[in-house]
N, C-alpha and C positions, 0 to 999 in steps of 0.2 A: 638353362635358359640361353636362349643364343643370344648375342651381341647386337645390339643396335646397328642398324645397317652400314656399311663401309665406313669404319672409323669414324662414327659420329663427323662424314663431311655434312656441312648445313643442305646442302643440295637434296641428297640424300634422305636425309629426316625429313622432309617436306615435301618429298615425292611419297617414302611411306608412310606419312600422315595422310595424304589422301588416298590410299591405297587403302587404310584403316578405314576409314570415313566412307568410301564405297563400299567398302565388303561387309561395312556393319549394315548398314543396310539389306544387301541382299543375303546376310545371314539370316532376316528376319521375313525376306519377299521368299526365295527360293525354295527353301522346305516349306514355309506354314503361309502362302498366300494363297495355295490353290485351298487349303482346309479354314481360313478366311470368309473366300468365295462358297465355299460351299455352304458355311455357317448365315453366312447372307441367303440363302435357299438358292444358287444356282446347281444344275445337275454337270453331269460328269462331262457334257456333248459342250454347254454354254461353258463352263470352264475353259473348257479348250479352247474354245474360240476366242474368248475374251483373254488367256495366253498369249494367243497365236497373232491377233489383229497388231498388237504393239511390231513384232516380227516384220511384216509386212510395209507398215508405216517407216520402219528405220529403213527399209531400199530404197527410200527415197530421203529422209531426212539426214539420215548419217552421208550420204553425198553431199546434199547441199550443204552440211554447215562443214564438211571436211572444204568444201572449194572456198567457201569463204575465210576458214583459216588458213587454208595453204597462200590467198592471194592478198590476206592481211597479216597474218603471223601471228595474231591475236589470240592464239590458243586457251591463254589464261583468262581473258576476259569472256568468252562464250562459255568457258566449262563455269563459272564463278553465274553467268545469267540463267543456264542450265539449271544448275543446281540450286537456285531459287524457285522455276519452275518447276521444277520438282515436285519442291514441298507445297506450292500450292495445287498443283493438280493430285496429288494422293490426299491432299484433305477433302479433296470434292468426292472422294468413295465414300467418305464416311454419307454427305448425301443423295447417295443412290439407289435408287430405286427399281426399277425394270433393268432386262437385260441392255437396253438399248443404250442407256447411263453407264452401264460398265464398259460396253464397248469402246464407245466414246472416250472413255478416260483412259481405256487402254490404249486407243491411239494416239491420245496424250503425253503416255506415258513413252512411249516408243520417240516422240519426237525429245521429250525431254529428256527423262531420267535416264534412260539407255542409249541416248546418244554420247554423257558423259564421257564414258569409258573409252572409244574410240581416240578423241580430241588429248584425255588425259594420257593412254598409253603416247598417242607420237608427242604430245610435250617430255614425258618419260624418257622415252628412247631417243630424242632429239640430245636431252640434259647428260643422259648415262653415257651416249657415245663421245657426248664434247669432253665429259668430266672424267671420261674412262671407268664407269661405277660401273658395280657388280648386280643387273637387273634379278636376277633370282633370290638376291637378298633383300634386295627392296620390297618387291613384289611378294614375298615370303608373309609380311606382316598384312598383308589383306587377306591372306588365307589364315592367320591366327587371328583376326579378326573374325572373319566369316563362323569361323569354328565358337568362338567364343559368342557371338550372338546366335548361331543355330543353337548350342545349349543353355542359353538363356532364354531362348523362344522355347522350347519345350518346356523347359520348368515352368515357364509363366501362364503358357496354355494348361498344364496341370492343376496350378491354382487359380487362374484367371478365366481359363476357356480362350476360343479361337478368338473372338471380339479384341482381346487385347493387344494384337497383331500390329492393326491401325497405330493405336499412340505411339508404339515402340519404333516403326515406321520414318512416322514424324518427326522424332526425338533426333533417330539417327539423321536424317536430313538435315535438321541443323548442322548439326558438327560436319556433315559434306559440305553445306556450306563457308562453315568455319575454315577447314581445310583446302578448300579447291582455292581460298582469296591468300592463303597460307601459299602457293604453288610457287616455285620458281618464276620470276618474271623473264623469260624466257622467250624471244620471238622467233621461230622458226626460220630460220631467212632461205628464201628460195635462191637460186642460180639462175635463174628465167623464171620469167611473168608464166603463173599460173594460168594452162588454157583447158577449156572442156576438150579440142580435139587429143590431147594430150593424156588426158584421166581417162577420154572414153578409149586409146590405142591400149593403157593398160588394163582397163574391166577386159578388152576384148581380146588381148595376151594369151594365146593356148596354154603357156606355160603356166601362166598366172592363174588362169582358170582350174586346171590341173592343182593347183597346191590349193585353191579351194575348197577344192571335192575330197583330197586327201585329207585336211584338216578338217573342214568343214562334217564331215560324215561323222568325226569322233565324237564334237560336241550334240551333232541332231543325233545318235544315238542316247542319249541322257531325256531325250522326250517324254518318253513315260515316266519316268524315275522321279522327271524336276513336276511333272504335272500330276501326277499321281501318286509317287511313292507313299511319300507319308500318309496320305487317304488310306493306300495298298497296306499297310505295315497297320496301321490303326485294326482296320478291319480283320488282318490276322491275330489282333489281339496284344500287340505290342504297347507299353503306356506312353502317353507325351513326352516323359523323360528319357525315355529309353529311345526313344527314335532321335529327340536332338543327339545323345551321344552317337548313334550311330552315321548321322550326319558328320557329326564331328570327329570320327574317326578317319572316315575318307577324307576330311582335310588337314588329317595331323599324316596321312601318308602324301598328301599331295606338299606340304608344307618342306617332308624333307624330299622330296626328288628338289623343290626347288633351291635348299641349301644344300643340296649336292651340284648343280645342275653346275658349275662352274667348275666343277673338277670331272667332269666325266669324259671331258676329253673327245676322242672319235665317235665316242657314243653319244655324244653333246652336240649331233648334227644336226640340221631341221630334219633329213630326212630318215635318220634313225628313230627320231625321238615321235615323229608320223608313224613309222612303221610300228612301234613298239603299243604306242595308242591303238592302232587297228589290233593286233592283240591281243591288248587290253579288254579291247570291244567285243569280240569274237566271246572271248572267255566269260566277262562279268554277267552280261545279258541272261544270256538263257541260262546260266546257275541261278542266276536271281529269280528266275519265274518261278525256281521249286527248293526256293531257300525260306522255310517258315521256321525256323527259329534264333532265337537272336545270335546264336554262335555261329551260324552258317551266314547268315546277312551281314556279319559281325567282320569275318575274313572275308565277302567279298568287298564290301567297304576299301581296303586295303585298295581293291584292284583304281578307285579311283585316283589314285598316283599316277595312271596309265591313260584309262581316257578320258580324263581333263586335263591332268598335269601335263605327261607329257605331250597331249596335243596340241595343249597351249604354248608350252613353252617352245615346241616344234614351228610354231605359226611367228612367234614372235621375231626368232631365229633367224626366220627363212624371210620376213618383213624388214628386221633390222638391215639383214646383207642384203636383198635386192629391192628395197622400194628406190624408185624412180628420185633423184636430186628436186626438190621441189615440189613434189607429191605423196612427201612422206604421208600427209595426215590425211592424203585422199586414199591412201593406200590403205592403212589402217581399217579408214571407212567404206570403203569397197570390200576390203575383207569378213569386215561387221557385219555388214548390209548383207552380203549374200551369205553368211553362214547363219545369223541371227536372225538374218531376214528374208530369204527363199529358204534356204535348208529348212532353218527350227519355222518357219511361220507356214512352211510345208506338213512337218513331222508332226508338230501339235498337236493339229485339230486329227491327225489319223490316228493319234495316241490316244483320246481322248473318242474318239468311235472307238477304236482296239478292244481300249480299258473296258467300256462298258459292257460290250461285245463277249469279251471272252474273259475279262481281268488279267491276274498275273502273266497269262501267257503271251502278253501283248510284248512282252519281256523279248520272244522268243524274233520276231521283224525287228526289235531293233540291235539284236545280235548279228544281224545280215548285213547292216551296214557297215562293219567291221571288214565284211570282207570285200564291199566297194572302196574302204577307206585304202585297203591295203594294195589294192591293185592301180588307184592313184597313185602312189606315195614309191612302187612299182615305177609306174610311167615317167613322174618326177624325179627321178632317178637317173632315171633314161638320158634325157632331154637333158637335163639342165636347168639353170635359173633362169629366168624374163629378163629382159633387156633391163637395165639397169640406166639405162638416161636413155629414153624415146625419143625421139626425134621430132621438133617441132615444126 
């Protein structure tokens, strides 16, 4: 069992407490919400979209509330009103009715609940850099998190069925709540007054765009996987508990790159750790399209160490050393917005024609993004990092 993050400092444990508290949650949204929606009678096209609308909603809400915390510093208190919003907008699925109600609440959800994460990482990375903590230990416990609620969603769907989804949902959202009021009080302090011409020179940063596209490709390649898989694996015949485990195998390999991630040294770079995800990505895809049994699903699993882990921890990297003095959390949320919110609010709804289309082999498109991923990360390479304080 590993150690409680960086020597039991308080900081620390209350940065991965809500790292807990987030990832319980989407232990529970990310494998079993599209088999939720489905259970509610949407088809495979409305899935998608009802996915994909929250995506879209964050390129604009992950900006604005990133400007309002970059020019308040108030990070703690928007992720704490957030995460109350939350909980009440995921109790309005329970009554919904037509496709037009789940829309709606998925663009709800995009302003709310997935805005969270944005605000939290730059409080995160704001506290690790002052405090000198070790982000891949912190950030570790939201992945044994995740892991541990993906395989309790499964057992409970076994006994329960999809319906149970909802409460478990709800449940976790409290304790987000409990934890985000739990956060470091923490104000960000800028170096210069917060300006939009200032946010808009960095969204429009070639370079900056560049490490988008590199990163951004590794996570919208998981399109089908996060919207379909489990549906995909049901249908091959796999049981509810056997898919949470296999959920949770790709994040016991994603768990140790990230208690490795502080010892790997040159290979600990953003742009190794980009390349390595595109890779990742190339590889897992299209094995997965013609992987039907659990030992083959089993070892590819492993490869999501690669395009989440490390492309996450690639992006964090490459956010920690060059976000702009005072734009930390508009950075974050720029980053958010266009990979969660053009990239995946793009990929979705194509995943979700693919799937119906063709099924597993949908696997096979989002293999190719591996190789746009890797010829950013190429470019990035090249060039260099973005300006690092923009000029006002």
């Amino acid at each position: 069992m590993a150690a409680f993050p960086t020597g039991l400092d308080p900081s620390a444990i209350r940065l991965a407490m809500f790292y807990t508290a987030y990832f319980a949650v989407t232990g529970f949204l990310l494998p079993y919400w599209p088999a939720w929606l489905e259970a509610r009678g949407l088809d495979p096209v409305t899935i998608g979209a009802v996915l994909s609308v929250g995506f879209w909603i964050k390129l604009v809400a992950h900006p604005g509330m990133a400007a309002v915390a970059d020019a308040t510093g108030a990070l703690r208190g928007l992720t704490i009103a957030l995460a109350v919003s939350s909980l009440i907008v995921f109790a309005g699925f329970g009554l919904a009715e037509s496709p037009w109600h789940y829309l709606a609440l998925a663009a709800l959800v995009g302003i709310t609940f997935q805005s969270i994460m944005p605000l939290g990482e730059a409080l995160a990375l704001a506290e690790i850099k002052a405090r000198k903590l070790d982000y891949g230990r912190i950030r570790i416990w939201g992945s044994v998190s995740f892991m541990a609620m993906a395989a309790l969603g499964g057992w409970a769907i076994d006994h329960f069925q999809a319906p149970v989804i909802l409460p478990l949902v709800l449940v976790t959202l409290v304790g987000l709540i409990i934890a985000s009021v739990a956060l470091p009080k923490r104000r960000v302090e800028t170096r210069r007054p917060w300006s939009w011409a200032a946010a808009a020179r960095l969204a429009l940063d070639r370079r900056f765009l560049i490490f988008v596209i590199a990163a951004g490709t590794a996570q919208a390649s998981h399109s089908v996987f996060y919207g379909f898989g489990t549906i995909a694996w049901r249908r091959i015949g796999f049981d509810d508990t056997v898919i949470g485990l296999l959920w949770t195998l790709g994040v016991v390999a994603e768990i140790v790159l990230f208690w490795l991630a502080a010892r790997l040294g040159r290979f600990g770079s953003a742009t190794f750790l980009l390349a390595a995800a595109g890779v990742g990505v190339v590889v897992r895809w299209p094995l997965t399209a013609i992987a039907d049994t659990v030992a083959m699903a089993a070892v590819l699993q492993l490869l999501h160490a690669l395009t989440f882990g490390a492309a996450h921890l690639g992006a964090m990297r490459y956010l920690q050393d060059n976000a702009p003095p005072g734009l930390e959390a508009t950075a974050q949320a720029l980053y958010y917005a266009l990979v969660t919110g053009v990239l995946m609010g793009l990929s979705m709804p194509i995943a979700g024609v693919l799937y119906q289309r063709i099924g597993m082999d949908a696997y096979y498109a989002m293999g190719l993004l591996g190789l746009v991923g890797l010829a950013a990360t190429a470019m990035l390479a090249r060039i260099g990092p973005p300006l690092t304080d923009p000029p006002t």
